[in-house]
N, C-alpha and C positions, 0 to 999 in steps of 0.2 A: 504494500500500500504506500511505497513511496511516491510522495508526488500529489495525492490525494487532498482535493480541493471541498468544500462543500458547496451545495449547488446554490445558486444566486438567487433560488426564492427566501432563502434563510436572511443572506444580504439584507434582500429587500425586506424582508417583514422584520427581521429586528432591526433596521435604520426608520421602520413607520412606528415600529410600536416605541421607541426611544424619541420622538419627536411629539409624537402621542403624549407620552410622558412626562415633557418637557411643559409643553402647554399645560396639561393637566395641571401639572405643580406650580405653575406661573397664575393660569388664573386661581387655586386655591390660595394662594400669600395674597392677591388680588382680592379676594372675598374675604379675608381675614381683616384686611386692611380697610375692606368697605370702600375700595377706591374706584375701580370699573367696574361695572357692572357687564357691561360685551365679553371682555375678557375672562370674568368670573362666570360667567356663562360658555362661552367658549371652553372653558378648561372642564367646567362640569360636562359637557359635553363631550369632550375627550376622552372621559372616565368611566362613558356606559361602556365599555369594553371590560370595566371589573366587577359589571354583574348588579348586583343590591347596592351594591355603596354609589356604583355610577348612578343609579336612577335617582337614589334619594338628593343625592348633590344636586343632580338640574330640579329636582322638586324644592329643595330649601331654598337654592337659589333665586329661581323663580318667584316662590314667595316672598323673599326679602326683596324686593328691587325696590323698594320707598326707603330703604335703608342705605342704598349707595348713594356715595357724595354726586353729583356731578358734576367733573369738571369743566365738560365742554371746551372751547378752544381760551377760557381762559389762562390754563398753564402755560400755555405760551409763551 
């Protein structure tokens, strides 16, 4: 087996689920913060792929949205 590569659907689906990931944890610090609400939504979305915990995330989030700041383009 020298020489032996793994095939590029692996590649592929562990670089989606690592970016998955990424946002996932971006918009949760995001919903902690109470600062974006898209974003916080966005990540809770990312995270129906882990089943219970993903759906309740877009469910809390969803509920909360009178609770995010918003900043609109005043950060600027």
């Amino acid at each position: 087996m020298v020489g032996w590569r793994p095939p590029i659907i692996f590649l592929i689906s562990g670089l989606s689920l690592l970016i998955l990931g990424i946002l996932a944890m971006a918009g949760g610090i995001s919903a902690v913060r109470q600062k974006r609400f898209g974003l916080s939504l966005a990540g809770a979305i990312c995270a129906l792929g882990s089943g219970l915990l993903g759906i309740l995330a877009v469910i809390f989030v969803a509920l909360g949205k009178r609770e995010f700041r918003d900043e609109g383009l005043s950060g600027i």
